[in-house]
C-alpha positions as CSV (number, residue, x, y, z in Angstrom):
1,X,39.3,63.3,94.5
2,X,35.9,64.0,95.8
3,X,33.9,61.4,97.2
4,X,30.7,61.8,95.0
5,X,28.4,61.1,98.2
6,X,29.8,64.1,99.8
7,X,28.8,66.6,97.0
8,X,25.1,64.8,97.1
9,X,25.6,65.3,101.3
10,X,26.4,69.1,100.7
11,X,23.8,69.5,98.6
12,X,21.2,68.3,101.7
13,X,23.4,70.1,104.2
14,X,24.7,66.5,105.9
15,X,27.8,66.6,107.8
16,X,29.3,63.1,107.1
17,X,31.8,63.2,109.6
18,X,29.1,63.5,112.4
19,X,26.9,60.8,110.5
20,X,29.6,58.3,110.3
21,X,30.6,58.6,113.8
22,X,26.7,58.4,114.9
23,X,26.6,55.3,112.9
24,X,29.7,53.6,114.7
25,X,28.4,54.9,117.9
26,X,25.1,53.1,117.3
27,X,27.1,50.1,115.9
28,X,29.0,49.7,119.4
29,X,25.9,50.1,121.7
30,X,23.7,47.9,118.8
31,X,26.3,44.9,118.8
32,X,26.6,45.5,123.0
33,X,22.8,44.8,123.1
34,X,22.2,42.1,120.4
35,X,25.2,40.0,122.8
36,X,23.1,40.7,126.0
37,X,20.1,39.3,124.7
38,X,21.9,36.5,123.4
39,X,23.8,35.8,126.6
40,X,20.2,35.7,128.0
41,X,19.4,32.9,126.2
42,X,20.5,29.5,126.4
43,X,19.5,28.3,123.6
44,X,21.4,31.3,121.4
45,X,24.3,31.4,123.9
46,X,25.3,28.1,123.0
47,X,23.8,27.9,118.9
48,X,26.9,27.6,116.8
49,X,25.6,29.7,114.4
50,X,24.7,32.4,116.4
51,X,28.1,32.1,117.4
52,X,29.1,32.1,114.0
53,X,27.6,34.9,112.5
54,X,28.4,37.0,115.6
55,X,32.4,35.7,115.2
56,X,31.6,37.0,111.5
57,X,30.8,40.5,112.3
58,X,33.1,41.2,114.5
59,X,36.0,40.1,112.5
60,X,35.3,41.7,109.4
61,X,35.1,44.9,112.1
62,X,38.3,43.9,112.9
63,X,39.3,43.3,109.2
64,X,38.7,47.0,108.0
65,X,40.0,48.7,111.2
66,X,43.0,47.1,110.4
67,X,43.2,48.6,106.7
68,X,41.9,52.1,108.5
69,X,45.0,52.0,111.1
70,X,47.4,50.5,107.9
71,X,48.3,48.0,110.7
72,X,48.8,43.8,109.7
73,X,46.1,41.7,110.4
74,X,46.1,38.0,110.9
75,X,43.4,35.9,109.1
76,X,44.9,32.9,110.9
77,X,44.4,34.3,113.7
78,X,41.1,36.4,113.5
79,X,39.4,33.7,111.4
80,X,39.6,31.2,114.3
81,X,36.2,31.6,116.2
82,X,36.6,32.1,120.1
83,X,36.1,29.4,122.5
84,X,33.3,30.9,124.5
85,X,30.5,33.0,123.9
86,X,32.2,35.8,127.0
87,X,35.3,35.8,124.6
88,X,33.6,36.8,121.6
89,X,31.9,39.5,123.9
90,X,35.6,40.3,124.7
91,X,36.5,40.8,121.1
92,X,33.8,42.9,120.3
93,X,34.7,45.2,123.8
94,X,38.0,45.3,122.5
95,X,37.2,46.4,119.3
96,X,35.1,49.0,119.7
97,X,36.6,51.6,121.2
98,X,39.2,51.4,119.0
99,X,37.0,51.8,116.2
100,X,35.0,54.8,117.6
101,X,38.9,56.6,118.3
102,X,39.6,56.0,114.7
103,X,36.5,57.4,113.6
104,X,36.4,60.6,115.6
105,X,39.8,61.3,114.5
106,X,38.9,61.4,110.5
107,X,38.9,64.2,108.5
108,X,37.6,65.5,105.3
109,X,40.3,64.8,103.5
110,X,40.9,61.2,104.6
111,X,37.2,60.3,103.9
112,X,37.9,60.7,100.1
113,X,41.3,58.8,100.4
114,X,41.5,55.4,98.5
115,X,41.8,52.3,100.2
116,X,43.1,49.0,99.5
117,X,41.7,45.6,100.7
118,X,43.3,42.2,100.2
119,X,39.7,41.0,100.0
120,X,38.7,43.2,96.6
121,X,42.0,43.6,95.1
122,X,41.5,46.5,92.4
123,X,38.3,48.0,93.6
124,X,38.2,51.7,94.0
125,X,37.1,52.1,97.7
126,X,37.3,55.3,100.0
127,X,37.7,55.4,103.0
128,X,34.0,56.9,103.2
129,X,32.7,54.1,101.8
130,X,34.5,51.6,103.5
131,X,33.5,53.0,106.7
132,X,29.8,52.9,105.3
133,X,30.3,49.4,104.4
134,X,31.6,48.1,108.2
135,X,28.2,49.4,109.7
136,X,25.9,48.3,107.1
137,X,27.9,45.0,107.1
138,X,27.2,45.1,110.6
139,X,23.6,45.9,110.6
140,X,22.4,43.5,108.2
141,X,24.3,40.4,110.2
142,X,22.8,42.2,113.4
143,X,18.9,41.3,112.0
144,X,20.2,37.6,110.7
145,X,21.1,37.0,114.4
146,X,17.8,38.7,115.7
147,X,16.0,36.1,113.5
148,X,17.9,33.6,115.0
149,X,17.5,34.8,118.5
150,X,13.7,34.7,118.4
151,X,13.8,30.9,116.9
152,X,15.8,30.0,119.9
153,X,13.1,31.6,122.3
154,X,14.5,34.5,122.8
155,X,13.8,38.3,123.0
156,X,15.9,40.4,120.6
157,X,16.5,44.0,121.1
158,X,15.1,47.0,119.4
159,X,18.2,48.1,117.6
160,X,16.8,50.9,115.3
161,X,19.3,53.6,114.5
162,X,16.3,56.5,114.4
163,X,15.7,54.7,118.0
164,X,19.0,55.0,119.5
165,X,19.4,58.5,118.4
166,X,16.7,59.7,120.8
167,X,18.6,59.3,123.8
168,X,21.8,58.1,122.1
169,X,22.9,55.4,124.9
170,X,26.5,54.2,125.3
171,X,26.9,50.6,125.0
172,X,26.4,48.5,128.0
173,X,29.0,45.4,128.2
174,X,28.7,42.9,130.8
């Protein structure tokens, strides 16, 4: 079954493969830098929002990766927020990695293959498109909690994908 974005991409000569894995790349190093600038601030280090949001992304990360690998996934246990701001960090280090391995491994062929999602029982997802959702999911959390971060008188990142491609910088966890 072809994934209609892909003819569109062939027609423009994009590789969606490489642009996928680009945009997990930039996800891992984004999310590694939003947390910095949050753990530099006081004020956003200890905001339960902030907290929440960033609990938010990384779960529904976690979610999907789950429905990737075809592996169980505990909303018990996922849903429950961490206890500290350093093991959130921990969750998203964790994650990562994993994500990026499953990504790189895709193939053409798996990119069209359905999915199925406890969330949206009956909806017609690909894996393509699921994968575009986790990183524009992502993104658009990323700017509520740089909103947040500046009300809390903090300094939020530049975390512009055409940005990060210039150099392309791994994420930094601390």
């Amino acid at each position: 079954m072809p994934v209609q974005s892909l003819t569109l991409a062939s027609r423009y000569d994009i590789q969606v493969l490489p642009l996928l894995a680009e945009l997990f790349d930039h996800q891992a190093w984004a999310d590694a830098a939003l947390l910095e600038a949050v753990r530099a601030c006081p004020a956003a280090r200890d905001d339960e929002k902030m907290r929440h949001t960033l609990h938010h992304i990384v779960m529904v990360q976690r979610a999907f990766l789950s429905i990737f690998l075809k592996r169980p996934f505990d909303m018990a246990a996922e849903s429950k927020q961490p206890e500290s701001l350093d093991a959130l960090v921990a969750r998203f280090r964790e994650t990562h990695p994993e994500e990026l391995a499953f990504v790189k491994q895709v193939d053409e062929a798996a990119l069209a293959r359905p999915i199925e999602t406890p969330r949206f029982p009956g909806a017609k997802l690909t894996h393509a498109q699921a994968m575009m959702q986790v990183v524009m999911h992502s993104q658009s959390h990323r700017g509520q909690c740089a909103v947040r971060l500046r009300e809390a008188g903090g300094q939020p990142p530049t975390l512009d994908y055409i940005l990060w491609l210039k150099d392309r910088p791994a994420p930094v966890w601390s």
